[in-house]
C-alpha positions in Angstrom: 29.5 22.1 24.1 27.1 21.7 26.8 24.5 19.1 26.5 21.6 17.8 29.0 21.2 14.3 29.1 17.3 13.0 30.0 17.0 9.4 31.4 13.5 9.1 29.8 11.9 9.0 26.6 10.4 12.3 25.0 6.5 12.5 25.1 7.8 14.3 21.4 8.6 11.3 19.9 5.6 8.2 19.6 8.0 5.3 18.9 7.6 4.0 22.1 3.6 4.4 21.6 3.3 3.8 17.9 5.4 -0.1 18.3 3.8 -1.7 20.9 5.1 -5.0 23.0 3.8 -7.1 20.3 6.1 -5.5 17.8 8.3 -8.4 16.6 11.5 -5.3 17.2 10.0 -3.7 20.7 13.1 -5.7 22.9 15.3 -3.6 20.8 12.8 -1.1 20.6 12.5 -0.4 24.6 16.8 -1.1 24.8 16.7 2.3 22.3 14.2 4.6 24.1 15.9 3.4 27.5 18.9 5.6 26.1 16.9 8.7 26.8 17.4 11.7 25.3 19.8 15.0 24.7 18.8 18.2 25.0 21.8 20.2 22.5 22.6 24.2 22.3 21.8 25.6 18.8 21.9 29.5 18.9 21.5 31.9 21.6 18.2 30.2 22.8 17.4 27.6 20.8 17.9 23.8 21.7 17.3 20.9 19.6 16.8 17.0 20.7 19.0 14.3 20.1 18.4 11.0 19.9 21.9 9.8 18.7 22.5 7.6 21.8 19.1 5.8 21.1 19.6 5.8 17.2 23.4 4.4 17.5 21.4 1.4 20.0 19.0 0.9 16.9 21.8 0.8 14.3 24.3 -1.6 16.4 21.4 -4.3 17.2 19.7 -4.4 13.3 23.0 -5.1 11.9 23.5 -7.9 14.7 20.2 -9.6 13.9 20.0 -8.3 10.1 23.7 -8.1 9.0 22.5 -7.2 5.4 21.1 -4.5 6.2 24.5 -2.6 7.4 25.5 -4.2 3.6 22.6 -2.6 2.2 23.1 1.1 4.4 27.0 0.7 3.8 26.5 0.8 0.1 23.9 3.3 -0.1 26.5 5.6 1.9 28.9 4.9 -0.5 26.7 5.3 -3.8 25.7 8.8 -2.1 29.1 9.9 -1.1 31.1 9.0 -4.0 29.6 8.7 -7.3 27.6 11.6 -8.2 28.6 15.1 -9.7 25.9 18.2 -10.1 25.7 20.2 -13.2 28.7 22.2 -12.1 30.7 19.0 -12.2 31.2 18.6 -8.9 30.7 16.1 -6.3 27.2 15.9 -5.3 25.5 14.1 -2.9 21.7 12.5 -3.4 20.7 12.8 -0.2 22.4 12.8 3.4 23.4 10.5 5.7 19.9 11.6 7.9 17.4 10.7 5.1 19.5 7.1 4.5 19.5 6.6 8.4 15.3 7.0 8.1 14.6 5.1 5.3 16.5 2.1 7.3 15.2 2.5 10.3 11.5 3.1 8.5 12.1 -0.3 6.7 13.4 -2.2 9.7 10.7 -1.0 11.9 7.9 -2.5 9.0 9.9 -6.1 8.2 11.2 -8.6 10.2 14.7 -9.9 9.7 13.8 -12.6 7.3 13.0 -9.7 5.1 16.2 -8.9 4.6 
């Protein structure tokens, strides 16, 4: 699958402008959005951007400097991926992995690591 890689930060995305370098996060922060960007194939003519380099950068230093939260995010994967079943008895997920991976990087972005 072809993919083009950009060595800077989209203007589309304001994490770089909305945590600033008093942000108690923004050397982890600036390690992320140094990761760039990926432009991916969808359909015929339709891209989408990635940020899975930055987001895997995110996700490796919080569970360095707050290793309960990977506890906390391991669980919750596990709750939604194993222990629910729909109506139709079978095996339902809450919500995916996405929404989990946002709600952790919302939280960590708002506490510090004493929070946790």
């Amino acid at each position: 699958c072809l993919t083009l890689h950009v060595n800077r930060w989209s203007r589309l995305s304001d994490v770089d402008r909305r945590y600033g370098t008093l942000h108690p996060h923004s050397d982890i922060i600036n390690e992320a959005v140094g990761q760039g960007f990926h432009a991916v194939p969808k359909f015929q003519y339709f891209w989408r951007l990635s940020w899975s380099r930055a987001e895997a950068s995110l996700l490796s230093n919080i569970f360095k400097t707050a290793p309960s939260a990977r506890l906390i995010y391991k669980v919750a994967k596990f709750v939604n991926e194993n222990h629910f079943l729909d109506h139709y008895s079978t095996p339902s997920k809450i919500c995916d992995s996405y929404a989990l991976k946002s709600v952790l990087f919302h939280t960590w972005f708002d506490t510090t690591e004493e929070d946790w």
